[in-house]
N, C-alpha and C positions, 0 to 999 in steps of 0.2 A: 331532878335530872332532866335534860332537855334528849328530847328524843329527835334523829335526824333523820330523815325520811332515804333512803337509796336513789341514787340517782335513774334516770330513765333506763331501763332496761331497752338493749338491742336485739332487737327481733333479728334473725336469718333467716330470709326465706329456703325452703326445702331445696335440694338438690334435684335436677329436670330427673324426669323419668328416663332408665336408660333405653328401652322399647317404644317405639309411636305408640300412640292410644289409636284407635281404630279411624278415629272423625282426626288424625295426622295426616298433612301434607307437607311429603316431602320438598325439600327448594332452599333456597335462600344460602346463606353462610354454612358451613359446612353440614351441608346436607350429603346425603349417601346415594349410592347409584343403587337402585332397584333393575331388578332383571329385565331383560330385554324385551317388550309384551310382542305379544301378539294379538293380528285383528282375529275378532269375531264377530261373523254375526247374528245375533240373536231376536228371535222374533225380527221388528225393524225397525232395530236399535246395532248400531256398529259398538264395538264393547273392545278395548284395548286393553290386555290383562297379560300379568307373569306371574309364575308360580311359583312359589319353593314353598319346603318342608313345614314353614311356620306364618307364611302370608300370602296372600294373592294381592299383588300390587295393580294396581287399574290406575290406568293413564287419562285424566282430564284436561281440560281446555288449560283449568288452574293449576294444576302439578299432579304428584303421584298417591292416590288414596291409596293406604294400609289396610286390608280386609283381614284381620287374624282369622288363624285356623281356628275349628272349636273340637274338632274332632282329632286329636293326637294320637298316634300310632307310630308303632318299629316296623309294622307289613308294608311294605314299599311300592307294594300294587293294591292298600286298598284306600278305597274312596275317599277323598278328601273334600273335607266342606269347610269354608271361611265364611263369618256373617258377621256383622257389625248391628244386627239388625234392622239396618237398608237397603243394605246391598248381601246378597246371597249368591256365591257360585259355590256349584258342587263339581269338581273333577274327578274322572275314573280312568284312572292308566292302566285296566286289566289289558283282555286281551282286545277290547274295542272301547278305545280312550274316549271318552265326551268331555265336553264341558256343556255343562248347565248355568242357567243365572237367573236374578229374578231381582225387584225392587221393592220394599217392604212388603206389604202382603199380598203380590200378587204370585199368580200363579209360575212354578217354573219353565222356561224356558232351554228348549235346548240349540244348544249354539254350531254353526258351519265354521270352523277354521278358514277362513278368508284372505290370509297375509302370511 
């Protein structure tokens, strides 16, 4: 019996992730509007950042870095922290709102509303 080998199998590469990965910059072909930042200054470093529920979007020269939250909550006044690992801000909308930031392991920062 002669044996016939299957022809080349087609690979499909995976479908994009529906979420940025944290190291995501927003831009290009249908990229999405991130929320409107605001300046900060931290230490003396200017830091342009927006917040919601599930990212802190930070504005660079190159486009918009994705900061995920790590800390999930339904309390609407408590502390939120996003880190990637290089970038850390921690935000507090109790009754005296901060934002904090910091760059891999250095020490926190807390930041002036500026803009």
């Amino acid at each position: 019996a002669v044996m016939t080998l299957p022809a080349t199998p087609v690979v499909t590469p995976p479908p994009a992730p529906s979420t940025p990965s944290p190291t995501t910059l927003a831009g290009g072909p249908g990229a999405f509007a991130a929320p409107a930042p605001v300046l900060y200054r931290c230490g003396a470093e200017d830091v342009r950042v927006a917040f919601d529920a599930a990212m802190a979007w930070m504005t660079t020269p190159d486009g918009v870095l994705a900061v995920p939250r790590v800390n999930p909550s339904d309390d609407p006044f408590a502390q939120r922290m996003y880190s990637n690992n290089r970038l850390t801000f921690i935000q507090d909308q109790g009754a005296n709102p901060r934002v904090q930031f910091s760059r891999g392991r250095m020490a926190l920062m807390t930041c002036t509303k500026t803009g």
